[in-house]
PADO-514820 format. One line per 4 residues: number of its first residue (from 1); their letters; for each residue x, y, z of C-alpha. Coordinates in nm, 2 decimals. Layout:
N
NUM) a) X,Y,Z ~ ...
This chain:
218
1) xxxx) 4.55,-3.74,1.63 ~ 4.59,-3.60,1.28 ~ 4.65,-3.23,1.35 ~ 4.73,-3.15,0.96
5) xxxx) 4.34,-3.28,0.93 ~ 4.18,-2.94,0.93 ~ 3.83,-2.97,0.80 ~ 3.52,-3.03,0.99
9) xxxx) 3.33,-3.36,1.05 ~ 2.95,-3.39,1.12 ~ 2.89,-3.69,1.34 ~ 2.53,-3.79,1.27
13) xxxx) 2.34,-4.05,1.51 ~ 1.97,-4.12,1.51 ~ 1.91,-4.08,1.92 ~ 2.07,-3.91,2.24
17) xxxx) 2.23,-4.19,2.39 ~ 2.41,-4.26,2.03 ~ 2.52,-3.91,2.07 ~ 2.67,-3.94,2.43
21) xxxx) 2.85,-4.22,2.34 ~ 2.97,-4.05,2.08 ~ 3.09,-3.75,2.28 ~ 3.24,-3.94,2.54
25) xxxx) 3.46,-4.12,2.28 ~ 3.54,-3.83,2.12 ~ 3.63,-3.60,2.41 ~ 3.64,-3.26,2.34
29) xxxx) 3.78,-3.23,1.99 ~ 3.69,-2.93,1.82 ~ 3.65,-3.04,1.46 ~ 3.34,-3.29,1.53
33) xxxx) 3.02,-3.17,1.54 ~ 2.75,-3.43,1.68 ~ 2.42,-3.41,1.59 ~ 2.07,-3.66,1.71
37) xxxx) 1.96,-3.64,1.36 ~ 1.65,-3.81,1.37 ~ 1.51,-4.18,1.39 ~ 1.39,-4.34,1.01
41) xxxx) 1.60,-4.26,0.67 ~ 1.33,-3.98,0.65 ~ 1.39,-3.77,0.97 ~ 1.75,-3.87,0.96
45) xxxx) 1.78,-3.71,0.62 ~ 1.61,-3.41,0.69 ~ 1.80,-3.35,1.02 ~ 2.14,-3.34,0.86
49) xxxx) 2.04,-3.15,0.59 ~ 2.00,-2.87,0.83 ~ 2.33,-2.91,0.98 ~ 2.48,-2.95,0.63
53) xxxx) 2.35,-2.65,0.56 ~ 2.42,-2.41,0.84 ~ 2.87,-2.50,0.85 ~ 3.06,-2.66,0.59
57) xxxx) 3.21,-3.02,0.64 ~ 3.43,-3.22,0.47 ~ 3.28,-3.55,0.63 ~ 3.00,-3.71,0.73
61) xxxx) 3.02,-4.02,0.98 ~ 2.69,-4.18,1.03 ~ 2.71,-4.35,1.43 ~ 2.46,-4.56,1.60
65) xxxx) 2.38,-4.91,1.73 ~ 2.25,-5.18,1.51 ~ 2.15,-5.53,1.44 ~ 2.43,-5.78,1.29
69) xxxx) 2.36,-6.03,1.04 ~ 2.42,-6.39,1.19 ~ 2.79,-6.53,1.10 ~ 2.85,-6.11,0.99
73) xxxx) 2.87,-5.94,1.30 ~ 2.89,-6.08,1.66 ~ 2.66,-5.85,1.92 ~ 2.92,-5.63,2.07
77) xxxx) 3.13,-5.61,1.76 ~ 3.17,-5.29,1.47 ~ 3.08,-5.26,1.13 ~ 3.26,-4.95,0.91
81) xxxx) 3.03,-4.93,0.62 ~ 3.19,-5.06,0.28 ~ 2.86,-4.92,0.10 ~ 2.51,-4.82,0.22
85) xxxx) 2.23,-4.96,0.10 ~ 1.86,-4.85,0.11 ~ 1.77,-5.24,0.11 ~ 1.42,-5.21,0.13
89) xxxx) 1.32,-4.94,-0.15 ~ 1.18,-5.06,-0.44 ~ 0.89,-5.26,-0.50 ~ 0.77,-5.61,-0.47
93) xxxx) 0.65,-5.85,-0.77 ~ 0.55,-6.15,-0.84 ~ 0.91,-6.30,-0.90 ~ 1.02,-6.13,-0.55
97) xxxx) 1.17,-5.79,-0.48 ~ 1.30,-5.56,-0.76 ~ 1.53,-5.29,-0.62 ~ 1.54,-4.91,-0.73
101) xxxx) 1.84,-5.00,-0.91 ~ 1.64,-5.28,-1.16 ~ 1.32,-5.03,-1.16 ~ 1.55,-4.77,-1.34
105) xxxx) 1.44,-4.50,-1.07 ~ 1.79,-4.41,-0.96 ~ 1.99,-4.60,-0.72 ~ 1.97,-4.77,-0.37
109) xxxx) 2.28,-4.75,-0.31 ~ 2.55,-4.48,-0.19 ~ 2.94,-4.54,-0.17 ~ 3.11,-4.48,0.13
113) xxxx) 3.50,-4.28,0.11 ~ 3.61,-4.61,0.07 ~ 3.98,-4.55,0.19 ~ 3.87,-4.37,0.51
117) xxxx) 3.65,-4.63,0.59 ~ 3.95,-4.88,0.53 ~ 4.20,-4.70,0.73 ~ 3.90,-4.67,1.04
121) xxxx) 3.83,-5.06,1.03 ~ 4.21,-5.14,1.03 ~ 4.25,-4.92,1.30 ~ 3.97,-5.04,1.50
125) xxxx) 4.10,-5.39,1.44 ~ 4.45,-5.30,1.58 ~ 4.27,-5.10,1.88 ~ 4.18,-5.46,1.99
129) xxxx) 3.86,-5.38,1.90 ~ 3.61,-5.65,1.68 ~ 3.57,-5.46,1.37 ~ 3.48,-5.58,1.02
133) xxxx) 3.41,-5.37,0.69 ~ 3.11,-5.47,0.49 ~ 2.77,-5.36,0.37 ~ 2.53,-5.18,0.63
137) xxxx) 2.16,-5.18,0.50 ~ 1.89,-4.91,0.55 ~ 1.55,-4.99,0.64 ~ 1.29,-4.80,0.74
141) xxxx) 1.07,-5.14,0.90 ~ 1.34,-5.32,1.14 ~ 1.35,-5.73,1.02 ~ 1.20,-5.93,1.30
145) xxxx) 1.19,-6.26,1.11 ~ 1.42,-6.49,1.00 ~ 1.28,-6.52,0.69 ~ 1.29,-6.16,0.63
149) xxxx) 1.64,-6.17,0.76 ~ 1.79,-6.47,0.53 ~ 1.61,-6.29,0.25 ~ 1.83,-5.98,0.28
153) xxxx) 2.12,-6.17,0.33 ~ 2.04,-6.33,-0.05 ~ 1.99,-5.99,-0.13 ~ 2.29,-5.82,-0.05
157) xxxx) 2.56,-6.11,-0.01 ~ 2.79,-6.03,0.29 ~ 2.57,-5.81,0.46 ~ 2.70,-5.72,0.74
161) xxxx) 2.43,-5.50,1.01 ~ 2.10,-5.29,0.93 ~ 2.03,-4.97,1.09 ~ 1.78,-4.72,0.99
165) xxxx) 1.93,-4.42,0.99 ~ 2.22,-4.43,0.69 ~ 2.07,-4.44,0.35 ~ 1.89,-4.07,0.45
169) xxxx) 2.21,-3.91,0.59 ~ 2.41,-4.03,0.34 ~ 2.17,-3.91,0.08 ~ 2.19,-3.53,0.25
173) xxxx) 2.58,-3.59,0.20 ~ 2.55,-3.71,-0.12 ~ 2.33,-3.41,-0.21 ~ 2.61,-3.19,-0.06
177) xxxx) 2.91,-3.31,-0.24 ~ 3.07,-3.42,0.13 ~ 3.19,-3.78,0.16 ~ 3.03,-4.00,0.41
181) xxxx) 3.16,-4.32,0.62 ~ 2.88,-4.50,0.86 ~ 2.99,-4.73,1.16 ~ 2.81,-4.92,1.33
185) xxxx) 2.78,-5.12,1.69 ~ 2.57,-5.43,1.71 ~ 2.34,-5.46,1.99 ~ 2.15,-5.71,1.87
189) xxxx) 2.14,-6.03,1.58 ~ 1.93,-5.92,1.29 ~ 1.60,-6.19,1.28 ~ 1.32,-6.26,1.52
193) xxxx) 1.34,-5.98,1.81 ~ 1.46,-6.10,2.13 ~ 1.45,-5.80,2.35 ~ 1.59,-5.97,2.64
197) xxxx) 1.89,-6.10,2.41 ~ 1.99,-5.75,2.36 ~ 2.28,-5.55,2.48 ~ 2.18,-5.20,2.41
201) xxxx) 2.47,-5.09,2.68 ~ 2.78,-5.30,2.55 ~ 2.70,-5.16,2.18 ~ 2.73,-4.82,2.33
205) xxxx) 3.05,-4.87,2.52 ~ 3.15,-5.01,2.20 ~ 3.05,-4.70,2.00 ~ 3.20,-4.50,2.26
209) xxxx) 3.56,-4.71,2.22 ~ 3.52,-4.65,1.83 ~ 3.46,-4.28,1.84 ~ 3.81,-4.22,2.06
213) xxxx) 3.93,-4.41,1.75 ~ 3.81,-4.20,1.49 ~ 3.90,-3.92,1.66 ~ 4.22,-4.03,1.62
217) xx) 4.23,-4.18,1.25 ~ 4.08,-3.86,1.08
């Protein structure tokens, strides 16, 4: 552990058993605060907002399960964030999507502390843990075709998992001027849902393996 680390983090997960995995991982370290912020980029956002507002932080880590994009990220592996993207805000045409960015309306996208999230999937890596770095998409409908899912994949080359939690917290970080990282466990391959290919429990006990991690990179 990094005791010259002094500042806080805020650990932000979309549902309870996110944040016991969480927890268990991270023991009973004083400097992480873990919150069930919400589930959807709008509750999510709204529910770290309050927590950003009521203590100071100098990080955010956004933590949850998620879906992996084939040939991306295996079910039962980890994804550290190298940029969050809100992949499905925008609006449609005749041409095919047209993202925030290309409307001129702001952006979709939010960097990440790119060097934290660096050092976390190196150390995962040598943890013996399968980690990759790439980009974790935001969507507020979770893809259950694999048309929808090979069109994201064109969308955002390399994409790595989709959640729906990120773009929102990351957004009440950004608003907040404290840096953000988001990891991720895959539970499940991003495309048509399989619910009985799923492995809800081995993403946790992977979250849980990544948060004693953390705890001990920051």
């Amino acid at each position: 552990m990094n005791t010259q680390t002094q500042f806080r983090v805020l650990v932000a997960t979309a549902v309870e058993a996110e944040k016991e995995a969480v927890l268990r991982g991270l023991g009973n370290d004083p400097r992480f605060d873990v919150i069930a912020a919400g589930v959807g980029p709008v509750a999510a956002a709204v529910g770290a907002t309050k927590a950003l507002a009521a203590a100071p932080y100098g990080l955010v880590v956004i933590a949850g399960i998620a879906g992996g994009f084939a040939e991306q990220a295996a079910i039962g592996s980890l994804v550290v964030a190298s940029e969050i993207i809100a992949a499905d805000l925008g609006a449609e045409t005749p041409d095919g999507f047209c993202s925030l960015d290309e409307l001129g309306f702001g952006s979709a996208r939010i960097a990440v502390d790119l060097a934290r999230a660096e050092r976390l999937a190196e150390a995962l890596a040598a943890a013996g843990l399968s980690a990759r770095l790439g980009p974790v998409l935001t969507l507020s409908t979770v893809t259950g075709t694999a048309e929808t899912s090979a069109a994201l994949a064109k969308r955002v080359p390399g994409a790595a998992a989709e959640a729906m939690e990120g773009f929102g917290i990351a957004a009440a970080a950004l608003y907040r001027g404290v840096p953000v990282l988001e990891l991720r466990a895959v539970s499940n391959a991003v495309g048509p849902r399989d619910r009985a290919a799923w492995r809800i429990g081995d993403a946790l006990q992977a979250l849980q393996s990544a948060s004693k991690v953390l705890q001990e990179v920051l």
